[in-house]
N, C-alpha and C positions, 0 to 999 in steps of 0.2 A: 380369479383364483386367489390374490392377495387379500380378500375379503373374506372367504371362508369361514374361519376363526370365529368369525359374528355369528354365522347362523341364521336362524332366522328374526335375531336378538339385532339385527344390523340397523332397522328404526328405531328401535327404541334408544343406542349406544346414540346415534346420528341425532336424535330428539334431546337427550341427555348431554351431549354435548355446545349442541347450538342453547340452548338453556346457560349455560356455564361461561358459553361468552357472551352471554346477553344480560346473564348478571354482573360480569367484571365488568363488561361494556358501563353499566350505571350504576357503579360502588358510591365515584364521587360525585354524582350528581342530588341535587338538593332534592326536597321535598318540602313542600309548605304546607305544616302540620299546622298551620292558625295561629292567631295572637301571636304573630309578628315571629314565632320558632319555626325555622328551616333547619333541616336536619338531613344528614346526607345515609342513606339505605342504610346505612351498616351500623352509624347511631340510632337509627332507628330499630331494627334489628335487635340491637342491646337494649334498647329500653323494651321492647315489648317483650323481650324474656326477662327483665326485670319484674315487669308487671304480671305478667303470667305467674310467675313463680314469688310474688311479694309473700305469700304463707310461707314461705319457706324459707329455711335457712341453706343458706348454699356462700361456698367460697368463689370468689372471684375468677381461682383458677378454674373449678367447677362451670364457670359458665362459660369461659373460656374455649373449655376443651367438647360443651355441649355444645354449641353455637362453631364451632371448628374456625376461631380466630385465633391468632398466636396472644399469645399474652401480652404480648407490651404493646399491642395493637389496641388491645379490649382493655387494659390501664389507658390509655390515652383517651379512648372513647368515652369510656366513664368519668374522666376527670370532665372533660367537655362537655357531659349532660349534667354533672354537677355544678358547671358553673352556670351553667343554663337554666338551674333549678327545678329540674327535673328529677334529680335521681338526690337521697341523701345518703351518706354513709356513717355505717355505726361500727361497734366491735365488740368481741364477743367480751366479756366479763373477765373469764378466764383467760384468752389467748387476745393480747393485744393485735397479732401481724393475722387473726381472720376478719379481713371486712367484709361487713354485711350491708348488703347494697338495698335500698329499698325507694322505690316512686315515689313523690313526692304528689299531691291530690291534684294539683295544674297537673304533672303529668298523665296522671289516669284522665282529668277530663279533658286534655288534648288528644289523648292517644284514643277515647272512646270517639270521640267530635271526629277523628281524621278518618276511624274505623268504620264508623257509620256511613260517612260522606265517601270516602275513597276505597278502603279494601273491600268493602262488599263489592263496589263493583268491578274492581280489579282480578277480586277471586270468581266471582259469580260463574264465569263460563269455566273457569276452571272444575268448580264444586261439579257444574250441570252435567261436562264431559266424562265424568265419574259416576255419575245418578247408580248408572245402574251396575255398577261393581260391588261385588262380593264385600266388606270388613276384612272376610281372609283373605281374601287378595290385596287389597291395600296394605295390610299387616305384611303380605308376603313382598309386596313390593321396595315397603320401607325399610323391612330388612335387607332387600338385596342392595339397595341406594347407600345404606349402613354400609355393607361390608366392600362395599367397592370406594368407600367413600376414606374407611379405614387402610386398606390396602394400599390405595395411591399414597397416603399418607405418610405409610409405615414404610414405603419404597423412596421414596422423596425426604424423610429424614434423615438427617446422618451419624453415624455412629461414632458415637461418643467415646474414643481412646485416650488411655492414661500413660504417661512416662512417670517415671519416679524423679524426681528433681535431684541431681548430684551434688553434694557439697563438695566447696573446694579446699 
């Protein structure tokens, strides 16, 4: 009876879950991307939306709140692929406090070397288990993963109250 509420949405919530602890499960465990660079998921993560997105110009906090790290989380990460010499950082002309984060060519040919070697076959039964799915259901799905993804979000932040400071 206390299940209800799910519907017939009860495996998918249950799939979508066990997912979520199986990704915190292995935030900080390593990965050996070659040439002697070990990198833990979540720097990893940041750098392949670095590289994904290197044509573009995008803010920090931007990738940030794309990627759904908190920010001083994802500043930490990138200083650490920086020293790593993976990632460089530039600024925009105009606005000294926009950094523009951009791969470094070791890192596109680590991240291609680990992609070829590792994520294909990591993703592979995932892609296959999808074959035969619609675009608009996948479309339909990523939005719904979106706004439940926002929700938790937006219910878990805390709102932000002012006093007026009294002089004495």
């Amino acid at each position: 009876m206390e299940l209800e509420w799910k519907g017939r949405y009860q495996e998918i919530i249950s799939a979508m879950v066990r997912h979520g602890n199986t990704v915190s499960r292995t935030l900080s465990d390593t990965m050996d991307c070659g040439n002697g660079i070990l990198l833990h998921y979540q720097q990893f993560q940041v750098l392949e939306y670095i590289i994904e997105n290197r044509q573009s110009i995008f803010s920090m906090n931007d990738a940030s709140s794309q990627l759904s790290i908190p920010q001083s989380t994802f500043s930490k990460t990138v200083k650490q692929l920086v020293e790593s010499g993976l990632v460089e950082k530039y600024q925009a002309v105009n606005n000294r406090k926009n950094i523009i984060l951009r791969p470094t060519e070791k890192a596109i040919r680590i991240y291609s070397d680990f992609a070829e070697k590792h994520a294909k076959q990591i993703w592979q039964p995932f892609f296959d288990a999808l074959n035969g799915v619609d675009d608009e259901v996948l479309h339909a799905f990523v939005r719904a993963i979106d706004f439940i993804d926002k929700r938790i979000l937006s219910e878990n932040s805390e709102e932000i109250r002012i006093v007026k400071i009294k002089r004495p």
